[in-house]
N, C-alpha and C positions, 0 to 999 in steps of 0.2 A: 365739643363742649359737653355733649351729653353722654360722652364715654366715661370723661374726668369725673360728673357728677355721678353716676354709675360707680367707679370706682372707691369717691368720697363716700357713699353713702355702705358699701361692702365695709368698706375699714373703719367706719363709725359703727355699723351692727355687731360687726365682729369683736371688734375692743371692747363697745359697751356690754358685752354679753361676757366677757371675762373678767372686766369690772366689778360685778355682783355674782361670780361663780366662788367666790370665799366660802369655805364651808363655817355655816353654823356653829358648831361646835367650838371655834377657835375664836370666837367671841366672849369678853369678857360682861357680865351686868352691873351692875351700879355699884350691889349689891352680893358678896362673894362669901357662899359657905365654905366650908372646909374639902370638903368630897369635890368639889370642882377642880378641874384640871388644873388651873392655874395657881390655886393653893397648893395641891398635891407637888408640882412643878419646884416651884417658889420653896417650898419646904424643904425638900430633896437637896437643890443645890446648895441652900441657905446650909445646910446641916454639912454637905460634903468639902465647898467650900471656907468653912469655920465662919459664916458672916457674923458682923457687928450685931445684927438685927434679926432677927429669927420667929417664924409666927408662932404665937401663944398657941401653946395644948391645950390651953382652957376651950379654944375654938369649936373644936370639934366633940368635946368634952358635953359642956352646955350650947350647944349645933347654933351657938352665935353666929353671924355673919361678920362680914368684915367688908367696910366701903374699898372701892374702887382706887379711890389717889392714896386709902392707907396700907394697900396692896401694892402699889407702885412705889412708896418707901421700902420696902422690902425686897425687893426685888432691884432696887438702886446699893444696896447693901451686900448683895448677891455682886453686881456686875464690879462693882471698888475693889472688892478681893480677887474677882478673875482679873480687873485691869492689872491690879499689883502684883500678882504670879506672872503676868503674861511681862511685864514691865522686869520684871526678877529672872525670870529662868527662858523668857520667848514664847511667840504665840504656841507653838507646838506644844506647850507643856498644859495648855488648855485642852479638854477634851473634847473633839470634834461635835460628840453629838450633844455634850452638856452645849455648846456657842449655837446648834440650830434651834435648840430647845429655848435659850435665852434671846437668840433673834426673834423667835413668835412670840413671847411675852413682850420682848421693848415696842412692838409694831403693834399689839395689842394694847399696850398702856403707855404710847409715845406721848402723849396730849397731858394724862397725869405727873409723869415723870419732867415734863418742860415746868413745871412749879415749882420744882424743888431744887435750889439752887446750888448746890450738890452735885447735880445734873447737869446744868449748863457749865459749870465750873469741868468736867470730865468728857463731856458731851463725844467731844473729838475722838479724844481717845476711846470711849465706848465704842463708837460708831465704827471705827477701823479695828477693833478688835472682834468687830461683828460683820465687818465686810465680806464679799465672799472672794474666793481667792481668785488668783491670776490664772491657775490651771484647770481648766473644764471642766466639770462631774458629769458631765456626757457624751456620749458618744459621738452622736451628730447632734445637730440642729439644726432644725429649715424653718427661714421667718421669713418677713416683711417689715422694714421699718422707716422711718422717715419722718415726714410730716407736712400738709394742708394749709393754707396760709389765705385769706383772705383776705386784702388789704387795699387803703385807699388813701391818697395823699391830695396837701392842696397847695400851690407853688410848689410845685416840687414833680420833676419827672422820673418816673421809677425805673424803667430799662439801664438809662446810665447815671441815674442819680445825681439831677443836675439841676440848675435853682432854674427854674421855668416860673414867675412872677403871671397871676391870672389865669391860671392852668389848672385843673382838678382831674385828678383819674384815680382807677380803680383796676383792679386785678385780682386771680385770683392763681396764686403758683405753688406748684406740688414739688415735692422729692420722695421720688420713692424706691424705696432698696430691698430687692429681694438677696436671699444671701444664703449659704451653708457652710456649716463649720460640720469637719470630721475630724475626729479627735481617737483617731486610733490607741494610741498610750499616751503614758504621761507626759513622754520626750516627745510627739509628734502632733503637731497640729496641721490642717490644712483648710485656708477660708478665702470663698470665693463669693462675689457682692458686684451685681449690677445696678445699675441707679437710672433711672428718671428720671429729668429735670426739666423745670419748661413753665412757664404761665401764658394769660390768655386774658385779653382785658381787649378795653375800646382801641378799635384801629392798634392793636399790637398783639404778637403769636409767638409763642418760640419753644420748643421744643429740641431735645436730645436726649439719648440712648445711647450708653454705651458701658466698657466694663470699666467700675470704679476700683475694687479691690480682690486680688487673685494674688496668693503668696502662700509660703510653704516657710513653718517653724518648727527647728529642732534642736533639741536639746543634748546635754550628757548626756545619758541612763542615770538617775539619781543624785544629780548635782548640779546646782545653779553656776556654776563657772563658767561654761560659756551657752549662750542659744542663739543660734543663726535664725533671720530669719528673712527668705527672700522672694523679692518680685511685687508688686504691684500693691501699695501700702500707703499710708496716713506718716506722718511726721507730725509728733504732738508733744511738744515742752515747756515747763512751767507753767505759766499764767499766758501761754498763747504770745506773750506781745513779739518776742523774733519770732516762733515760728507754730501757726497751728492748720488747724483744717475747713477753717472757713464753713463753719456749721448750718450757721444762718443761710445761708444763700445754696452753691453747687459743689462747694465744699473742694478738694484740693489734694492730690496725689502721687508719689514718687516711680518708677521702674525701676526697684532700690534693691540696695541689698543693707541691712544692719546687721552687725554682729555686739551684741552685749556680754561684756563682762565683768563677772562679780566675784574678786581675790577674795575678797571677807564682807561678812554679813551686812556690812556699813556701806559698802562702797558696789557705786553697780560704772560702769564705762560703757557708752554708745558709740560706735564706730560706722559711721553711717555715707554712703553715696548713692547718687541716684541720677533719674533723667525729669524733668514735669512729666507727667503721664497725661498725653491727648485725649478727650478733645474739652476737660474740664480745668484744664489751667488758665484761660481766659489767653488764649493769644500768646502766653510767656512761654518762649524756651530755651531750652538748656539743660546745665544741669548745679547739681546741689550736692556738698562736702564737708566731711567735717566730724565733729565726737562732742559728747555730751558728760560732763563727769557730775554723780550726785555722794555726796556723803552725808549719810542719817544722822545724826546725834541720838536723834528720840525722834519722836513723836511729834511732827510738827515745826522740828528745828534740823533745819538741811544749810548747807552750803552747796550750791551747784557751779561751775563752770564751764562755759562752752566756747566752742568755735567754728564759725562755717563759713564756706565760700562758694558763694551764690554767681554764677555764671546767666541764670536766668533772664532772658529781657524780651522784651516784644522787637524789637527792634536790635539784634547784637553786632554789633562791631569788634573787629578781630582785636584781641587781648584784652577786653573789659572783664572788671571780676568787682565782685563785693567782698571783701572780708570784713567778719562781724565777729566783734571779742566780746565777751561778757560772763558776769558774775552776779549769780542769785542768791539770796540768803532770806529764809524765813526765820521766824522765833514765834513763841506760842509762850504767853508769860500769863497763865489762868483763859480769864474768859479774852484776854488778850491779842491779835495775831500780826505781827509784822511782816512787811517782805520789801525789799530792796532789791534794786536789778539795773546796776550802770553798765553803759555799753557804749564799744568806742568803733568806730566805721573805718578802715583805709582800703587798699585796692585801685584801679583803674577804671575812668568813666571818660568815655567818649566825648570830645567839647566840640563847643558850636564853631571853632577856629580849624576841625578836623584831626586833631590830633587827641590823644590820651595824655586823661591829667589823673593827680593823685589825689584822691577819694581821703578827705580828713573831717568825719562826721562822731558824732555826739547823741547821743539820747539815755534816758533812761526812766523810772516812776520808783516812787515810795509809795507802799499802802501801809492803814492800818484799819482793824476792823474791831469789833468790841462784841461781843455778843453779853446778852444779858436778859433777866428777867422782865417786866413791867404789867403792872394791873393782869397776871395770871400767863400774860404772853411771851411764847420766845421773841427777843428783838435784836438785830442785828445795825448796826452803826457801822457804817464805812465811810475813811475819807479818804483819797492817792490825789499826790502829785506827779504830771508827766512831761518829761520835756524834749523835742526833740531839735538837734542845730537846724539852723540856716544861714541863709549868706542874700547879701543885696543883689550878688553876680546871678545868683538862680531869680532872683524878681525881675531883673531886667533880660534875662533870656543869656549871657553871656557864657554862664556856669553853674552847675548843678553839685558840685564836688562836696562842698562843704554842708549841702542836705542832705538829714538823717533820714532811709528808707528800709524799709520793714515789707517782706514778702508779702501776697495777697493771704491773708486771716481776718478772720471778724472780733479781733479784741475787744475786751469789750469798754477797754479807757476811753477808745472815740464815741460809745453811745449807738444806739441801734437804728437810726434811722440813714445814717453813711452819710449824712450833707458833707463831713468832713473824712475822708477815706485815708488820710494819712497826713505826715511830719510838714507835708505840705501842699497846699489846696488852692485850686483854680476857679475863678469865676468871670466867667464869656474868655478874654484875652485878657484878664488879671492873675496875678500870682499872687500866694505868701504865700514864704516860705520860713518853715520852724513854727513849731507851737509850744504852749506852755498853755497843758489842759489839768483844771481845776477840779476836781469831785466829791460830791457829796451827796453819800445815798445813803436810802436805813429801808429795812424791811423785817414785817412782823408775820409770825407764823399764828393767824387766827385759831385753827387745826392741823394736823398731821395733814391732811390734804390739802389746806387750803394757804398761801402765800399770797402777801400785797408787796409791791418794793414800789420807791419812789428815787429818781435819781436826777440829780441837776450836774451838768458841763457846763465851766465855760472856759471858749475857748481864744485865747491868747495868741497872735501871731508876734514872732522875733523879728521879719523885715516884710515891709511892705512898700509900697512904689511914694516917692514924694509927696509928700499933702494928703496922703491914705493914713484912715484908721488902724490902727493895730489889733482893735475889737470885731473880730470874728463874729461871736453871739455864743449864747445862752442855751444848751438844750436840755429840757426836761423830759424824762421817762417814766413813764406809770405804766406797771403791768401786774395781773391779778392771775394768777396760777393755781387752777385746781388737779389733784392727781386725785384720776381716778383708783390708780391700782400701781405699780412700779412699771407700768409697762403703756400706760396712757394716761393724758394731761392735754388738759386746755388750759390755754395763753390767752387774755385779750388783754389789749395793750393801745396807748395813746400816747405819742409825742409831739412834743411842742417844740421848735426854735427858734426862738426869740432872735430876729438877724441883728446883728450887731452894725455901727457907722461903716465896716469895711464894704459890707453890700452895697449901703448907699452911696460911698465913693467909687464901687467896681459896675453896679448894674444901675445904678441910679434908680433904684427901690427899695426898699426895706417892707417889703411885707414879708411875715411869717409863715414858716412851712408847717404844715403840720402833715399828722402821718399816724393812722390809727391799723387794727391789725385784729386777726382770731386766728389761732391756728391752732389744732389739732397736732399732736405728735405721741406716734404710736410706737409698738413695737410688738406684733404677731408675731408668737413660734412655736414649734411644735420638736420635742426632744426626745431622745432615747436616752435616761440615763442611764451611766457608767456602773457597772456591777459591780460591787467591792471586791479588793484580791481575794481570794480562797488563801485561808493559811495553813 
């Protein structure tokens, strides 16, 4: 325990001293003459740009000053014309060091520029027009990343996430990832990442070490057509809910090999297989098949379809398979954002009669999200519906066939405290199976640093045993997010779940779990960057 605390307290020194290593200089005041960088800046690309909006000569002229949010108009006027080139001719047609010079000003006047509705209206597209790119500007890199977790539940046991009525515990559980990426050229990467996992609480210990990520990526020589990349790697797509990396907890890993390709600038194909990679798959093995196709429109509006065949189980029996069909579509209609994702199950699963049957499963979710101004604030509005099949044969133990199941990830439709871990949920020697999960969440951005969100679930089961509730419960999420720096953030966080009738027909209690939390998550590094070609 007191090595862990050692640890916590190195990587809380270390972040917070990088924290407030910002230099001076790259600070805006309230109050902005003309001879300050950021006017000088602002002016520059205002002019080479052609902006709408252009600061007054009179400025510097009579050594006026100019406020802070009417500085961040200007420079909003600046990023409409690079969005419109970049949206006309492609990002490249931007100039690299005019987007770093306009990323320190958006990060400098992110808080003024959230007022101006203008702003939220393009926001997206700014933001990824200001991303930084998929290909390294370094040579190497050696960090440390992860994250610290203090946490403490009541009904409710945390090892296996299981409704324990009159029970209170506490813990405190780390992940930690030391890592290096070498990036000899542009065609070649190579990154290797070990991880720490483990917590330590009353009467409970657990611990593991081992390697999470080692893989070697390469490319053409000057062409995105194809880039291999193989060996011991992350599977992460869409919105996580078929298939991601299980962030929250120990997180999730293939023995893979992907190969991506991209005919035209619209279109990328994932060609992917693999094995679970030990000893952080929880017990599951096997292995994982299949291709991933995305086509861009724009900005925000993709059509995706996938297919994969999941051999994986804790338990396999000879010929069992999952195959998982599905179709993604987003749209981005203003402060708008939709996304769609049906998805249909068939393959071979092992029955309680001993023989293999055929796997005829159902799921999918609708969201939409709204972003928007209110009383000075950025605020976001989310609501999705999720639904996954079931059958009465899986309630009564006979047949599992016709329940929708979903690899181990921490999506985040099910909500963050896991009472419910997936399509279908167990309590003592009860089942339901199939749900139809409800949501509605919204979150306001106080500051560039500072997030509140609040989120309600509730959860719907499709069958459940004779004279059983359908009603699941209730969970609400509250969590407060401050970033110190892009590279460290504290989380505290409190959820509630309201148990719904199914409890009190399964365990014959209905009391409430709750499940509060603090975590720290960092990211220590240290880089050599990349020399520009000589030309």
């Amino acid at each position: 325990m007191g090595k862990i605390l050692l640890l916590m307290l190195l990587i809380c020194t270390l972040s917070w001293s990088s924290a407030f290593a910002a230099d001076e200089e790259q600070q805006i005041p309230e109050q902005v003459i003309m001879s300050h960088w950021a006017c000088k800046q602002i002016a520059e690309l205002a002019k080479q740009y052609d902006a709408n909006k252009k600061l007054p000569e009179t400025l510097e002229v009579n050594h006026r000053t100019i406020s802070k949010a009417e500085l961040a108009k200007y420079l909003l006027s600046v990023m409409e014309k690079m969005v419109e080139k970049c949206d006309l001719e492609g990002k490249h047609a931007v100039n690299k060091e005019d987007l770093e010079r306009v990323a320190l000003l958006h990060d400098a006047l992110k808080d003024e520029l959230a007022k101006y509705e203008g702003y939220q209206t393009q926001r997206e597209a700014i933001e990824t027009m200001l991303a930084k790119p998929d290909t390294p500007v370094f040579e190497y890199k050696l960090g440390l990343n992860g994250f610290l977790r203090g946490e403490g539940a009541g009904n409710f046991h945390l090892p296996d996430f299981s409704y324990t009525p009159r029970h209170s515990e506490g813990r405190f559980v780390y992940r930690v990832k030391p890592y290096a990426y070498w990036h000899p050229t542009d065609y070649l990467d190579f990154h290797v990442e070990g991880q720490g996992f483990g917590y330590i609480g009353e009467r409970q210990e657990f611990s593991r070490y081992s390697l999470y990520q080692a893989f070697a990526e390469a490319r053409i020589p000057g062409s995105e057509l194809l880039t291999l990349k193989v060996g011991r790697q992350e599977f992460v797509y869409g919105s996580t809910f078929i298939l991601g990396n299980d962030s929250f907890n120990d997180g999730l890993t293939f023995d893979a090999l992907r190969l991506r390709i991209k005919p035209v600038e619209k279109l990328e194909i994932d060609l992917l297989g693999g094995w679970y990679a030990q000893p952080f798959a929880n017990g599951v093995e096997g292995n994982l098949v299949g291709s991933y196709a995305t086509w861009t429109f724009s900005e925000g509006n993709t059509l995706e379809a996938y297919g994969f065949r999941d051999i994986g189980s804790e338990d396999h029996h000879k010929g069992e398979h999952r195959d998982t069909w599905g179709v993604r579509g987003t749209a981005k209609l203003g402060p708008i954002a939709l996304e769609i994702e049906p998805v249909y199950q068939t393959g071979r699963l092992y029955g309680a009669d001993g023989r293999n049957e055929d796997i005829k499963a159902y799921g999918g979710h609708a969201d939409v999200s709204v972003d928007g101004t209110a009383a000075g604030y950025h605020n976001r509005l989310f609501l999705s519906y999720a639904i996954g099949s079931g059958a009465g044969d899986t309630v009564t133990g006979i047949s599992s066939r016709k329940e929708f199941s979903t690899p181990n990830n921490d999506s985040s439709l099910f909500g963050d405290m896991q009472v419910i871990g997936g399509f279908g949920t167990d309590l003592g020697d009860h089942h339901a199976s199939g749900l139809h999960i409800f949501t509605l969440g919204w979150g306001v951005d106080f500051t560039k640093e500072l997030n509140f969100s609040a989120t309600g679930r509730y959860f719907l089961a499709n069958h459940v045993e004779e004279n059983f509730s359908r009603n699941i419960g209730l969970e609400t999420d509250f969590a407060l997010t401050y970033a110190l720096n892009d590279n460290l953030s504290i989380i505290a966080g409190y959820d509630h779940f309201f148990t719904g009738r199914f409890f009190r027909d399964a365990a014959r209690d209905r009391s409430d779990i709750h499940y509060g939390y603090m975590m720290l998550q960092f990211d220590i590094s240290h880089m050599k960057p990349k020399l520009a070609a000589k030309k």
